[in-house]
DRENLOVEX-198688 format. One record per residue (C-alpha): x, y, z; residue number from 1; residue in one letter. Coordinates in nm, 4 decimals, m for minus. Layout:
<rs>
R/c1/c2/c3/k/r
R/X/Y/Z/NUM/a $
...
</rs>
This chain:
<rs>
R/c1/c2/c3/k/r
R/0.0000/0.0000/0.0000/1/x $
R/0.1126/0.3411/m0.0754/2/x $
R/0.0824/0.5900/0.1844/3/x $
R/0.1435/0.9525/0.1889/4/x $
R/0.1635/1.1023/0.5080/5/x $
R/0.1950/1.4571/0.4914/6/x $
R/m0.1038/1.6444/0.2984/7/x $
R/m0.2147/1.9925/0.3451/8/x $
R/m0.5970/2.0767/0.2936/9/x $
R/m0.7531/2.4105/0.3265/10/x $
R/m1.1309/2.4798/0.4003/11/x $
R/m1.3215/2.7131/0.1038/12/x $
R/m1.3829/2.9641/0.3825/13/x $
R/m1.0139/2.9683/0.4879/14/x $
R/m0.8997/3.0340/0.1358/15/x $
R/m1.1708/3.2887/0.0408/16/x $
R/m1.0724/3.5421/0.3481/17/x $
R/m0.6951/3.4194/0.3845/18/x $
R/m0.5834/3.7932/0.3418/19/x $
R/m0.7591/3.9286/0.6253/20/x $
R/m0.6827/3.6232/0.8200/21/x $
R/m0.3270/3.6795/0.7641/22/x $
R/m0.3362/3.9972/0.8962/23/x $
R/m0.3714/3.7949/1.2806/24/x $
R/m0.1571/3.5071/1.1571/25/x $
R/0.2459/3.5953/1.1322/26/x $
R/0.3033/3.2407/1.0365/27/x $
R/0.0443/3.1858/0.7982/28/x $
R/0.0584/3.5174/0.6086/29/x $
R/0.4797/3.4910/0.5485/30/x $
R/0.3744/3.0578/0.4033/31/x $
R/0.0845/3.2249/0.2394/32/x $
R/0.3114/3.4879/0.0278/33/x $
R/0.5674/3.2772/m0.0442/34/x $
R/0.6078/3.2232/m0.3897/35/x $
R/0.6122/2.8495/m0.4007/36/x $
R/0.2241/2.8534/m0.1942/37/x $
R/m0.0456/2.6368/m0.3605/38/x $
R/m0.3825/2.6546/m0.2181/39/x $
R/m0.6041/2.2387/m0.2381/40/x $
R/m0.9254/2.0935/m0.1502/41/x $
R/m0.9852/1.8078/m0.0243/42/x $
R/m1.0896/1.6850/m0.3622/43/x $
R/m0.7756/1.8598/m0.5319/44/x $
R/m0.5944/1.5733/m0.3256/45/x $
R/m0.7962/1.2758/m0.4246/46/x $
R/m0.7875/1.4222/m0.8221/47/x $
R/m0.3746/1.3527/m0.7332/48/x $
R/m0.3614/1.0427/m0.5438/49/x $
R/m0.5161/0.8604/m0.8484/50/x $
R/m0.2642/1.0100/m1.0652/51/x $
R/0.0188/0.9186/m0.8447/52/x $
R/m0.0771/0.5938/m0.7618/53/x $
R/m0.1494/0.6599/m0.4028/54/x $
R/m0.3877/0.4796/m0.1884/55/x $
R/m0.4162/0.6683/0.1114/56/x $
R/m0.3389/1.0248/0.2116/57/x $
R/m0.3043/1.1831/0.5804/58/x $
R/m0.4567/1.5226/0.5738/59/x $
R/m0.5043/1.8291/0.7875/60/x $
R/m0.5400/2.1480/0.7810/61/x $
R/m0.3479/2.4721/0.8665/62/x $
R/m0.2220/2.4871/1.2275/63/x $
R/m0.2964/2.8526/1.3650/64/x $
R/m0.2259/2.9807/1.6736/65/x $
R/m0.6094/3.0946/1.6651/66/x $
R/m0.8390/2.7545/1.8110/67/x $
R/m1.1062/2.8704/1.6560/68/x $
R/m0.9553/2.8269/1.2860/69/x $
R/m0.7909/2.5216/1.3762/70/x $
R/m1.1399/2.3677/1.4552/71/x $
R/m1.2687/2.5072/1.1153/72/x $
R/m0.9894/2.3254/0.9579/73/x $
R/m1.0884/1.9824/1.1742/74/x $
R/m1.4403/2.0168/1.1085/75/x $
R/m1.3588/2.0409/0.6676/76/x $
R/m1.0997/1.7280/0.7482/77/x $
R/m1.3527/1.5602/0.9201/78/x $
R/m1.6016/1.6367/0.6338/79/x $
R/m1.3668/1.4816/0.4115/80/x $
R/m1.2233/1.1709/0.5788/81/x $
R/m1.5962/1.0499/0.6176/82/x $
R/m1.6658/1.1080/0.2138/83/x $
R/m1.3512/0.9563/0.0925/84/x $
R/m1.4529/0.5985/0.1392/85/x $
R/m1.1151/0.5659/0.3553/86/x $
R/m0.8618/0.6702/0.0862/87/x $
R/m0.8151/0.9987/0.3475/88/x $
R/m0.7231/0.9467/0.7229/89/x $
R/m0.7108/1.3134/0.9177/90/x $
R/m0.4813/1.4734/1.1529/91/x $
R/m0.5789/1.6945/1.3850/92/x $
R/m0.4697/2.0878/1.3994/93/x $
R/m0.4340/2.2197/1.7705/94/x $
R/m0.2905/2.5475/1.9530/95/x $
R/m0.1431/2.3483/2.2238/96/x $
R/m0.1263/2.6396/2.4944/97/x $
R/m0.5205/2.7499/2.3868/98/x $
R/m0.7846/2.5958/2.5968/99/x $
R/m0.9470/2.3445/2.5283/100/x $
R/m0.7311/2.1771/2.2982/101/x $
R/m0.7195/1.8818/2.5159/102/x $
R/m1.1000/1.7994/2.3796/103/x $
R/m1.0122/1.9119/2.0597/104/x $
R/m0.7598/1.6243/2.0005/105/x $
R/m1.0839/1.4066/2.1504/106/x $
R/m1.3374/1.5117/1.9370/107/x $
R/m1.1251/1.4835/1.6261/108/x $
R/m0.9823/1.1195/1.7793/109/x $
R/m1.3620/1.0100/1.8152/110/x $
R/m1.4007/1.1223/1.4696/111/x $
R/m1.1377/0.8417/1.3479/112/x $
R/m0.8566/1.0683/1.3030/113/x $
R/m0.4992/0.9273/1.3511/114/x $
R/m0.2581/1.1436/1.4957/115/x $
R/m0.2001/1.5483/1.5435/116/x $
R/m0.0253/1.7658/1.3262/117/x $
R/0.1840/1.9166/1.1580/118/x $
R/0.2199/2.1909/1.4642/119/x $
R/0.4333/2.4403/1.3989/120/x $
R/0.7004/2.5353/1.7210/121/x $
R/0.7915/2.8468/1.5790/122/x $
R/0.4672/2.9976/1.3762/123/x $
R/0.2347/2.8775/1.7065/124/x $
R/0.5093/2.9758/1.9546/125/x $
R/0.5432/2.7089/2.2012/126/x $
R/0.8942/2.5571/2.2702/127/x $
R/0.8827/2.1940/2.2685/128/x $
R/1.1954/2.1636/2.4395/129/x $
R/0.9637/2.2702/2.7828/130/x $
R/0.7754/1.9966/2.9134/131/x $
R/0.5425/2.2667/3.1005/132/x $
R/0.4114/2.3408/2.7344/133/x $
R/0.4401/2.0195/2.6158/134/x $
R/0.3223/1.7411/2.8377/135/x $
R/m0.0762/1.8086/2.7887/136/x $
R/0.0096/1.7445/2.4482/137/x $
R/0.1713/1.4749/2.4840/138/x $
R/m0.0531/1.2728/2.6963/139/x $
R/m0.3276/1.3335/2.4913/140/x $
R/m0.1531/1.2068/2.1773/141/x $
R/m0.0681/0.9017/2.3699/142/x $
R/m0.4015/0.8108/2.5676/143/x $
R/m0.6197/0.8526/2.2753/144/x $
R/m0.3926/0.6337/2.0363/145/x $
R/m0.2792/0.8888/1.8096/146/x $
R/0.1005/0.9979/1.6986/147/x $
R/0.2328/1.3584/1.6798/148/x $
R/0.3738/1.5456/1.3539/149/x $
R/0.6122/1.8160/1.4265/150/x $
R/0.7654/2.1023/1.2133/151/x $
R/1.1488/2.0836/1.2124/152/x $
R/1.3879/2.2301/0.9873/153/x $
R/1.7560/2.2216/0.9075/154/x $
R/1.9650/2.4420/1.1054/155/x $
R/2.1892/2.5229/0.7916/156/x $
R/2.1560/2.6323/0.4444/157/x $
R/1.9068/2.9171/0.2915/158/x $
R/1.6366/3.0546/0.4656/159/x $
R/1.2593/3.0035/0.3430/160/x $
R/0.9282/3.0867/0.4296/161/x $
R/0.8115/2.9038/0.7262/162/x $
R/1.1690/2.7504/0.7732/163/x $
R/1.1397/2.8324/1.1693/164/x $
R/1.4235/2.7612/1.4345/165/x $
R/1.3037/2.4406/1.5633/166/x $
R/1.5729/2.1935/1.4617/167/x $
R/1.7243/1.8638/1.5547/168/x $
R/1.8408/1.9907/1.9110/169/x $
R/1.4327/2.0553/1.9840/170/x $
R/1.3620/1.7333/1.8512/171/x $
R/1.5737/1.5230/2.0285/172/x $
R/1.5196/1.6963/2.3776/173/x $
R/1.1079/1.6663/2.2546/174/x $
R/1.1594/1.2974/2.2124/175/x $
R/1.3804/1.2807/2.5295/176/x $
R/1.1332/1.4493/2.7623/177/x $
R/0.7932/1.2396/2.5958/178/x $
R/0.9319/0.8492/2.5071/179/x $
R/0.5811/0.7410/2.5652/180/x $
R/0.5013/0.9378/2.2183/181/x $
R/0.5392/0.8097/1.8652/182/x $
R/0.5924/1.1503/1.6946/183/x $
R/0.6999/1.2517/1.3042/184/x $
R/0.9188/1.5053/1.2486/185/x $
R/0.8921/1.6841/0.9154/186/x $
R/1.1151/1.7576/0.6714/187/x $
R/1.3571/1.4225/0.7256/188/x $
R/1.3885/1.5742/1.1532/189/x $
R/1.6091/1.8869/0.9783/190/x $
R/1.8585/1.6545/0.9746/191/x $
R/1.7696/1.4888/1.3546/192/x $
R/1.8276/1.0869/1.1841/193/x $
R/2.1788/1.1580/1.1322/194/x $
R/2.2294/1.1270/1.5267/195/x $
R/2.0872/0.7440/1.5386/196/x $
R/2.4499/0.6547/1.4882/197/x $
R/2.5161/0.7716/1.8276/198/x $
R/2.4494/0.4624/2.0289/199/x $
R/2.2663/0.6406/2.3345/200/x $
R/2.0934/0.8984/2.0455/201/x $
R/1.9461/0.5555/1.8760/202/x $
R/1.7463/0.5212/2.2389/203/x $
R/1.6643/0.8555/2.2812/204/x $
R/1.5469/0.8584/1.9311/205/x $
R/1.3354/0.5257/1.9601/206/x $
R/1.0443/0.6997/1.9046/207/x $
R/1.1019/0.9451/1.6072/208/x $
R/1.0237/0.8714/1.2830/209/x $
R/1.0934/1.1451/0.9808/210/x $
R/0.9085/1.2621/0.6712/211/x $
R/1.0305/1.3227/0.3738/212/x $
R/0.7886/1.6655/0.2912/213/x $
R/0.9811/1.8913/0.0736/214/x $
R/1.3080/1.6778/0.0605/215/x $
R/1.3633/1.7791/m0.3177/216/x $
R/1.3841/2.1258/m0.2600/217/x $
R/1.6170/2.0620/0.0172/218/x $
R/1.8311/1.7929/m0.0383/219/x $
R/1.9863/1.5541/m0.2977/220/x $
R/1.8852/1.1775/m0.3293/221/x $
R/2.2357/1.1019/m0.1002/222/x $
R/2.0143/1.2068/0.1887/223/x $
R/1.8473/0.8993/0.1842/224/x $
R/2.1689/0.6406/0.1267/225/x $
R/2.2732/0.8178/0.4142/226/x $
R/1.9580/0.7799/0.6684/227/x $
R/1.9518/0.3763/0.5670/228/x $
R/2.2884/0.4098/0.6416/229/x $
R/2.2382/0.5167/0.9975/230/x $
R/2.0127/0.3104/1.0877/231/x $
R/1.6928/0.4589/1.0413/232/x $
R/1.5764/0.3534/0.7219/233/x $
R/1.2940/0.1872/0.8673/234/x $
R/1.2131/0.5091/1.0018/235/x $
R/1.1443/0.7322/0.7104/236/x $
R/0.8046/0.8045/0.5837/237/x $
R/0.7091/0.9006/0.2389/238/x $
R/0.4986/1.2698/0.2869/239/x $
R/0.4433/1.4612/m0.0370/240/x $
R/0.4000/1.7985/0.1335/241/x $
R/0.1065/1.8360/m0.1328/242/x $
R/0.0319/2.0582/m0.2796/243/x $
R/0.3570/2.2036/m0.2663/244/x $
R/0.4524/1.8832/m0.4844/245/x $
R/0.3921/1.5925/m0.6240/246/x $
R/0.5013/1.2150/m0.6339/247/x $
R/0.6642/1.2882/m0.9339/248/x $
R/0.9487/1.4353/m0.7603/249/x $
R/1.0387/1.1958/m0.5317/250/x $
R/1.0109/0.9295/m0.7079/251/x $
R/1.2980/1.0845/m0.9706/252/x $
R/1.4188/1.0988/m0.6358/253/x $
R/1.3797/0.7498/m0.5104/254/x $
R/1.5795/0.6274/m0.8484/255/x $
R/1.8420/0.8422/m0.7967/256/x $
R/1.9063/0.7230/m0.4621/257/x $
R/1.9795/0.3708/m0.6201/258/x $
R/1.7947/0.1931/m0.3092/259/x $
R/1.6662/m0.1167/m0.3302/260/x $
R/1.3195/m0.1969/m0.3533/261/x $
R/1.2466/m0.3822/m0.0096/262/x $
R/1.3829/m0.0062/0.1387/263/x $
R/1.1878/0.2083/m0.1133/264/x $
R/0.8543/m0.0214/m0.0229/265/x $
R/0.8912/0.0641/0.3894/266/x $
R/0.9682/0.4162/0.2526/267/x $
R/0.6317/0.4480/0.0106/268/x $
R/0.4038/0.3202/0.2977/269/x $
R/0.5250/0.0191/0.4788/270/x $
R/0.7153/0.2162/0.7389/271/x $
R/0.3994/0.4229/0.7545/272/x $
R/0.1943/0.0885/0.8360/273/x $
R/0.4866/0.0141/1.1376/274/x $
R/0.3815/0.3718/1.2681/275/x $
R/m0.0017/0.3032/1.3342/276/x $
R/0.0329/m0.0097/1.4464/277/x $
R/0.3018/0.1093/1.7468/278/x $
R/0.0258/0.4129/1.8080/279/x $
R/m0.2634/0.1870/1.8397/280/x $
R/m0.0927/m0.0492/2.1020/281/x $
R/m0.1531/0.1442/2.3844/282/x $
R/m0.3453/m0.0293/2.6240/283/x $
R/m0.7266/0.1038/2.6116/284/x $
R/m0.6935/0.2199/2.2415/285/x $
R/m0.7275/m0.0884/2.0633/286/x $
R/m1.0793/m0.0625/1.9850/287/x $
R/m1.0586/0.2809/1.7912/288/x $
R/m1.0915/0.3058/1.4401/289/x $
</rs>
């Protein structure tokens, strides 16, 4: 099965007033005017996972620091995941110092949606090296069942849009601080999977996993020889960032690299498989959807 795990959807109402929303939302408006920004629907994605050959997309919305348009973006995921016959699965979009959020991440869990994310540290401000703003968070991720997508970036090269000064450093001290979480960091962890080679990083790290979301424009196909190399090949996710791109590119990508197919199948969805079954093991989850 083919799996992509990182898919960005935007409500009708979000894009119709998104200039006058960005006027409230630092982090949105500077993604929003960037020149690479697409805006999708819900159906936008499904029109692209039969051309790519995908059978199942993860989807949210647009984390704001506002709860209010986080839940409109839940409530259009929601819509959507129940229409799509089960080719969509939803994450959930939270402000995780608001209140409330707590039965936000509920509602959307009762709803059938598999994990929370993609929160941005930076455009959200909470540090998720502090286990004061964390730890709600982090329990509610694990109780109901449900992994965590974080925003990370590479602490080198050119600036972007978005890029954000969470980096490897956060992400290890994140994973250090909540073990009992299975949590995806974006954007191959900024780099955070070159550290599994460290033998007491590889049990810090047990519960990381990394994305590849926007990999082409960030890297060349080496950076994947290099995280099977370390050790956490089994680790890596397949996440289109759509609709910022396509399968097309990675899987130029993918052939470059040269790996073998056994590798490129855990990458493309089997890895992603691995990932919902650890979630779901918690005791008291096993009988949600």
């Amino acid at each position: 099965m083919r799996i992509d795990v990182h898919v960005h959807v935007y409500p009708p109402e979000i894009q119709a007033d998104w200039q006058s929303i960005a006027a409230c939302e630092p982090h949105f408006a500077s993604l929003c005017s960037g020149r690479v920004h697409k805006w999708c629907t819900a159906e936008d994605v499904l029109a692209r996972m039969k051309e790519d050959s995908i059978d199942v997309s993860w989807i949210a919305g647009f984390a704001f620091r506002d709860p209010g348009l986080c839940r409109v973006c839940n409530d259009y995921v929601i819509d959507a995941v129940k229409r799509s016959e089960g080719s969509l699965k939803g994450l959930a979009v939270v402000n995780p110092l608001s209140r409330g959020f707590e039965e936000e991440i509920l509602r959307c869990r009762e709803a059938g949606f598999i994990g929370v994310g993609e929160l941005f540290p930076d455009g959200q401000v909470f540090d998720i090296t502090d286990m004061r703003q964390t730890w709600r968070l982090a329990a509610q991720c694990h109780e109901n069942g449900m992994f965590l997508m974080l925003h990370v970036a590479e602490p080198v090269g050119h600036d972007y849009p978005g890029k954000g000064g969470s980096g490897p450093k956060e992400a290890a001290n994140f994973c250090s601080n909540h073990p009992e979480v299975q949590v995806v960091f974006a954007h191959m962890g900024g780099g955070l999977w070159s550290y599994e080679t460290m033998p007491e990083m590889r049990i810090v790290l047990h519960n990381a996993w990394y994305d590849t979301a926007a990999a082409p424009f960030l890297y060349g196909p080496e950076v994947l020889n290099a995280a099977v190399a370390a050790g956490a090949g089994h680790k890596i996710l397949y996440g289109s960032d759509f609709p910022l791109l396509g399968a097309d590119r990675y899987e130029k990508m993918f052939a470059a690299s040269g790996l073998g197919d056994d590798i490129l199948s855990g990458i493309r969805g089997d890895n992603a498989a691995v990932l919902l079954e650890k979630v779901r093991s918690f005791p008291g989850v096993e009988g949600l959807n």
